[in-house]
ZABA-72811 format. One line per field, with one value per residue (C-alpha): residue number from 1; x, y, z negated. Coordinates in steps of 0.05 Angstrom, whole numbers, plus 5000, padded with zeros to 4 digits. Layout:
ZABA-72811
resi [NUM,...]
c1 [X,...]
c2 [Y,...]
c3 [Z,...]
This chain:
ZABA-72811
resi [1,2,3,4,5,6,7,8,9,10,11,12,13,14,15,16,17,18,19,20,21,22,23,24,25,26,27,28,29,30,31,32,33,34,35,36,37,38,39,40,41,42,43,44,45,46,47,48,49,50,51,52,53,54,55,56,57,58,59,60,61,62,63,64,65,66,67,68,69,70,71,72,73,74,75,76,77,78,79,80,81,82,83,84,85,86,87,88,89,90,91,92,93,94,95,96,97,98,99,100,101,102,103,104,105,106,107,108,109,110,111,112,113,114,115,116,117,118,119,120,121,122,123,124,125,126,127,128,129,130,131,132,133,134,135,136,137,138,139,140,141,142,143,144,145,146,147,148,149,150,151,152,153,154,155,156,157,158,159,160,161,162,163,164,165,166,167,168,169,170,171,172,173,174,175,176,177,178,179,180,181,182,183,184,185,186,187,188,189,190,191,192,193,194,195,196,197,198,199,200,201,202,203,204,205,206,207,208,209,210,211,212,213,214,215,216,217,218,219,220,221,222,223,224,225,226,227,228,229,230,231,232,233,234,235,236,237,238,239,240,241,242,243,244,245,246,247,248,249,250,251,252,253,254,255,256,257,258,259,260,261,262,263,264,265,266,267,268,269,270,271,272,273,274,275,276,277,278,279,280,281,282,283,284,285,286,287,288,289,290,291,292,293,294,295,296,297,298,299,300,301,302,303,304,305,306,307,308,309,310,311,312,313,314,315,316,317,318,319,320,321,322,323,324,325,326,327,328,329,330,331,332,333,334,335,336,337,338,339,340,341,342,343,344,345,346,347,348,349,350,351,352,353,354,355,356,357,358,359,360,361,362,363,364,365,366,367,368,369,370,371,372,373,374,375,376,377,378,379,380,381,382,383,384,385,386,387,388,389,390,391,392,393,394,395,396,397,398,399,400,401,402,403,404,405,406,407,408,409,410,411,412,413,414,415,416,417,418,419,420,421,422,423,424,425,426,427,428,429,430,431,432,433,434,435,436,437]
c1 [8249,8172,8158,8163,8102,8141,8142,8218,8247,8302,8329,8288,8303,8315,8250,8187,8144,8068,8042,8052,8120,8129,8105,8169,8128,8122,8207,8208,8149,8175,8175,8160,8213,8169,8231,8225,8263,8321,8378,8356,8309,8250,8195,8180,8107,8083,8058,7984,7989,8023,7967,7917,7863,7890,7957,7993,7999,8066,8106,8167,8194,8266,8327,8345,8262,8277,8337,8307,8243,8310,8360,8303,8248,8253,8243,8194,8189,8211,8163,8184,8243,8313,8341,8404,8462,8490,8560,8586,8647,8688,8685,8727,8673,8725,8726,8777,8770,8808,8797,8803,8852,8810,8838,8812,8740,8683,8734,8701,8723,8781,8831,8885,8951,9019,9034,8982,8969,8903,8893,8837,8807,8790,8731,8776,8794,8867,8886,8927,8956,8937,8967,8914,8952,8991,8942,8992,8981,9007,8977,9006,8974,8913,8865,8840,8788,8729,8663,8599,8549,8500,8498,8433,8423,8399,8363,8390,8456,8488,8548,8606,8679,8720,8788,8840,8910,8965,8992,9057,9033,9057,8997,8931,8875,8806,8746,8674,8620,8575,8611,8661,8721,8777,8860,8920,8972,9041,9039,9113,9112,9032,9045,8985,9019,8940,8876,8822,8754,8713,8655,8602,8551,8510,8567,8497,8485,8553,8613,8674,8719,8777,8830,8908,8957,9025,9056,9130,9160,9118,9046,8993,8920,8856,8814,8749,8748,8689,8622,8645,8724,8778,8848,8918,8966,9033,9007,9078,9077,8999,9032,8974,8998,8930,8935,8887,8823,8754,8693,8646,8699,8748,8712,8720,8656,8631,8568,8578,8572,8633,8626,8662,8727,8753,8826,8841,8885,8943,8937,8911,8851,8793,8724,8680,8605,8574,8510,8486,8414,8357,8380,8413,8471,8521,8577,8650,8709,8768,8853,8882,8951,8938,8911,8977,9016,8993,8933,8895,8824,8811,8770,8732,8718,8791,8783,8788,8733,8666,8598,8592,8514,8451,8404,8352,8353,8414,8473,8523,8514,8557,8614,8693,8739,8735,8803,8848,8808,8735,8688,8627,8572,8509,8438,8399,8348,8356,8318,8325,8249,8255,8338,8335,8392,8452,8511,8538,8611,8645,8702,8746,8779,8703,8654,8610,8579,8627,8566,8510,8477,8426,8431,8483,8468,8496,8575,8615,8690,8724,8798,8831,8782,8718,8663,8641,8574,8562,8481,8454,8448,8527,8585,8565,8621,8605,8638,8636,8656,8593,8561,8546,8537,8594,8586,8564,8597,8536,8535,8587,8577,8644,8647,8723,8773,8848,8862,8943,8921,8872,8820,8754,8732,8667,8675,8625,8565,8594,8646,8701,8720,8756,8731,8757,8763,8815,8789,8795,8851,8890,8872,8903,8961,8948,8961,8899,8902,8913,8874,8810,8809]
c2 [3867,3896,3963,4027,4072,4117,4068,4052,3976,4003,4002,4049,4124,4137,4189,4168,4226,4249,4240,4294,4295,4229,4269,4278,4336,4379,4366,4448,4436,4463,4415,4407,4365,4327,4304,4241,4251,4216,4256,4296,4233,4258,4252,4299,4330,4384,4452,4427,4361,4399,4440,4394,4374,4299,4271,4266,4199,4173,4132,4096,4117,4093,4140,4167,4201,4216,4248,4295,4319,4335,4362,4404,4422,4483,4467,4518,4495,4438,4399,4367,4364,4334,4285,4314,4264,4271,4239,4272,4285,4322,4389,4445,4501,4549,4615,4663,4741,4793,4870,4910,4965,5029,5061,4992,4989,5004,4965,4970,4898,4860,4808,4764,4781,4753,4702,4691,4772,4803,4864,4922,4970,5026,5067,5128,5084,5078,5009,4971,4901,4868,4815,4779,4736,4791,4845,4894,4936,4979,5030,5026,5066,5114,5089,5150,5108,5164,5148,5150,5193,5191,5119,5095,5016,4969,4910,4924,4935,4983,5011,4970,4980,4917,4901,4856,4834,4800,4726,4762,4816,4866,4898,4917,4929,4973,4979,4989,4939,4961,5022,5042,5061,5030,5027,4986,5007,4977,4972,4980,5054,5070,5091,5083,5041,5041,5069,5018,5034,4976,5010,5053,5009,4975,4964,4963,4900,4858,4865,4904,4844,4845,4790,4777,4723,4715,4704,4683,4718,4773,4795,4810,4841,4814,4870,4888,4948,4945,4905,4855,4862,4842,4856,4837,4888,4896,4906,4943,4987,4990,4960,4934,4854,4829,4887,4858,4881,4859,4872,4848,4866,4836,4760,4758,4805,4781,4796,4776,4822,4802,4800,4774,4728,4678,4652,4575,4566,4536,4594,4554,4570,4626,4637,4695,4700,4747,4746,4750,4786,4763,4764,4705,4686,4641,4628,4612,4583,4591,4571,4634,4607,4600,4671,4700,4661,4697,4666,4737,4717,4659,4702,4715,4653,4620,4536,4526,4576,4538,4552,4518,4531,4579,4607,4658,4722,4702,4717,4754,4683,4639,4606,4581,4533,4470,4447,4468,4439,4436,4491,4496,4534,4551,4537,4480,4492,4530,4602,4652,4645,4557,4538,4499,4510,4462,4461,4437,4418,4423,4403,4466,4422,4401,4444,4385,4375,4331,4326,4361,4357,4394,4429,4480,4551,4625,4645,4584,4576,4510,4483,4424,4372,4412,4466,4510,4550,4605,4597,4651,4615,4595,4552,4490,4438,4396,4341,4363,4291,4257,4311,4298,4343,4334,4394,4456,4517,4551,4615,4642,4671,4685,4739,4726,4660,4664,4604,4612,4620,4569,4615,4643,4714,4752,4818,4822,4849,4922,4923,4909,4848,4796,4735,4671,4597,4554,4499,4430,4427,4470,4432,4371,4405,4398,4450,4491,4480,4402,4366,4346,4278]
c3 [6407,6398,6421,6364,6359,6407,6458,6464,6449,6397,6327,6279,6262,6197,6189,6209,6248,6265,6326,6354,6346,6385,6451,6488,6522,6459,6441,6430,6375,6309,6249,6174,6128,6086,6029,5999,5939,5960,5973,6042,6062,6098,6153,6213,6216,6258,6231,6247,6212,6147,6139,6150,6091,6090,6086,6163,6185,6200,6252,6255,6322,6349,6331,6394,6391,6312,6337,6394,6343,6287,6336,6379,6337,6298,6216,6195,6129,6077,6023,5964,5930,5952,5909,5876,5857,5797,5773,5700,5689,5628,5636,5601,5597,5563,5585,5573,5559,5564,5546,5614,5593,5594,5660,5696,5657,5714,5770,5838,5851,5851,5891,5875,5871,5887,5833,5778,5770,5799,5837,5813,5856,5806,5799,5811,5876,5853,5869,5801,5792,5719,5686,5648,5614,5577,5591,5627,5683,5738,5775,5841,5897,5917,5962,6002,6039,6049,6023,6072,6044,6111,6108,6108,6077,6123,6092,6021,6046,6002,6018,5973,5963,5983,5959,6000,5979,6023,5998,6000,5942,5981,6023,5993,6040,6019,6063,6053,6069,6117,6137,6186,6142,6110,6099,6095,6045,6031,5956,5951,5968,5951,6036,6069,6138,6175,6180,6200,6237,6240,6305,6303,6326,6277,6229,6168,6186,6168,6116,6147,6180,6156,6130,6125,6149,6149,6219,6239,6180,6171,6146,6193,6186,6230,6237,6272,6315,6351,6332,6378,6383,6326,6342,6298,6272,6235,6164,6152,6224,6242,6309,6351,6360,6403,6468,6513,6566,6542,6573,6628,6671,6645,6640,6564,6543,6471,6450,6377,6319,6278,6201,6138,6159,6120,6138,6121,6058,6118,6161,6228,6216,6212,6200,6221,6192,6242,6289,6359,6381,6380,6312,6295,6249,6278,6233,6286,6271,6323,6318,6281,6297,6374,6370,6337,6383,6445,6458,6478,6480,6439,6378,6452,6485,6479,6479,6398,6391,6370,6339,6271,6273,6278,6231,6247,6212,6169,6155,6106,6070,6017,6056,6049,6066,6024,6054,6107,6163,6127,6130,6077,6097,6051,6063,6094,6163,6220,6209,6139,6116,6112,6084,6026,5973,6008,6040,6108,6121,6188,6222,6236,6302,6333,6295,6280,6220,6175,6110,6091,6017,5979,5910,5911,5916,5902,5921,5941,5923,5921,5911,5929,5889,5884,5905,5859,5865,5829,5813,5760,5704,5708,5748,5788,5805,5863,5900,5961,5994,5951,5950,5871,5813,5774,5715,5698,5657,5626,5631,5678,5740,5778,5839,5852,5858,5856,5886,5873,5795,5790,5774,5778,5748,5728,5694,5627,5638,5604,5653,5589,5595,5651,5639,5675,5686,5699,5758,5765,5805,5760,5691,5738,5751,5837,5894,5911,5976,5981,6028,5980,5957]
């Protein structure tokens, strides 16, 4: 076998690379995706050779070298265009409306309830369940959450009102974004069972974490307490259920600022989007069942705990499970100022990369066949196994999916109307959270 470029006796890389790229000397050197076109085909130049007069010239090098210059070197930007795949299919692009009664017209947001109902948080911060279907509602508790009028946004992080519901229907939870405060109430009584305080340090810089799961019979809330502790309680009792010592002393010290969670449709599974100085987002995904079962530290440092990946200056990004074990996470490169629209899938059980593909963008939501993304001019449906382009519903831009409905939901842009969309995986008849296929 003749020698490659890079001086190695080996089968070709798939990317060819400049010249400087091939010096194992420079393997922290950052890099410049030049896309071909072709799906996420590209070659590997330097920053010097991009902005160089003439064209970089290129080298086939061997793929262990093509895979030290990807794996190492830092992408500072990407050029071209990827090629997106596209495979049509029939798409329903009805959307239904229905009149918000007045008492639920300005909602703060909403969540899905038990069955195929929804949840509203009021404006008057009362929280209601709605049946859209029949257009019925209940009022059915206050939520005495305080507001934060000292807060001060960091980055464009306004202070938002979050609503939570468990699978159960009967615990609602309300928070707010990028503030301290929040509750759990038991939506039987209107009783508020716990007050949650998500830390006082630097809680501007990442959604209040906070998430339910159901656990031996009964329904549990994961909540942060510090920046860099969550703990489990009784959602009826407030009991704490994760008593443990953290802390330098203690071996199991985190320095992780936790942020949005997102619990797998099973259970086994969750997903915390938070960051780490210098700063750095680093989406983790860790066993939520081995946790509940007494487990102590594994949201610290406990064996199923791993690092999905790391992106410079961002997070608070587009992410959710695509199936029970399958983790899609939004955006393409390693550092906030060079991601290409895209999405990566991991392996909850490994945290390696399972498929990566460009083209979708905005909020991410998926069922058991498909991932939908949310773009602003309307609903992309992806295949998230192909990674193809497989419709579009003009138009609508959803901010909430009841996966137990089969639904997405927008509210009209003068707050009126609940408009929604049945997904794929409904219109077939399937389970939402079916292994995709």
């Amino acid at each position: 076998m003749d020698l490659l470029p890079c001086g190695h006796a080996a089968h070709a890389g798939a990317s060819r690379v400049c010249r400087h790229l091939l010096d194992p000397e420079k393997q922290d050197e950052e890099s410049v995706w030049l896309l071909t076109g072709t799906g996420l085909e590209h070659d590997l130049c330097c920053p010097a050779c991009d902005g160089a007069d003439d064209p970089p010239e290129m080298f086939v090098a061997c793929e262990g070298c093509v895979g030290r210059v990807e794996d190492e070197a830092e992408i500072v930007a990407w050029r071209g265009r990827p090629g997106i795949a596209e495979r049509p299919e029939p798409v329903d692009g009805t959307v239904l409306r229905t009149t918000l009664p007045e008492p639920l017209r300005g909602l703060l947001d909403l969540a899905p309830a038990a069955g195929r109902g929804w949840l509203v948080l009021t404006a008057g911060m009362r929280v209601a369940r709605f049946d859209a279907d029949g257009g019925a509602f209940e009022l059915l508790a206050s939520a005495d959450v305080p507001g934060e009028p000292d807060h001060e946004p960091w980055a464009g992080h306004e202070l938002r009102r979050r609503l939570y519901g468990s699978a159960d229907g009967r615990f609602a939870a309300v928070v707010n974004d990028y503030g301290h405060h929040g509750a759990v109430i038991d939506l039987r009584t209107g009783r508020r069972t716990m007050t949650l305080h998500g830390g006082d340090y630097r809680p501007d810089t990442v959604p209040f974490s906070v998430a339910f799961a159901e656990h031996r019979g009964r329904t549990v809330v994961v909540h942060r307490t510090e920046w860099n502790r969550l703990d489990v309680s009784d959602a009826a009792t407030g009991a704490l259920l994760s008593e443990r010592t953290t802390g330098r002393e203690s071996g199991h010290d985190l320095d992780y600022f936790h942020g949005r969670l997102h619990v797998s449709p099973d259970g086994e599974w969750i997903a915390d989007d938070g960051w780490v100085w210098s700063p750095a987002g680093l989406p983790v995904v860790w066993s939520l069942r081995r946790w509940l079962d007494g487990a102590a530290w594994e949201s610290e440092d406990g064996p199923s705990r791993e690092v999905l990946c790391q992106r410079w200056y961002h997070w608070n990004s587009p992410m959710c499970w695509v199936a029970d074990g399958l983790f899609a996470v939004s955006g393409l490169g390693t550092d906030d100022d060079a991601l290409l629209d895209g999405v990566r899938l991991f392996d909850a059980a490994t945290g390696t990369p399972a498929q990566a593909f460009p083209g979708p963008r905005g909020e991410l939501f998926a069922d058991a066949r498909r991932l939908y993304a949310a773009t602003a001019d309307g609903l992309e449906i992806w295949d998230p196994l192909t990674g193809e382009l497989t419709g579009r519903v003009s138009g609508f831009v959803p901010s909430w999916h009841h996966s137990r409905a089969g639904e997405l939901a927008a509210i009209s842009q003068d707050g009126t109307e609940l408009l929604r969309w049945r997904t794929a995986a409904f219109r077939r008849g399937g389970e939402s959270r079916d292994a995709v296929r």
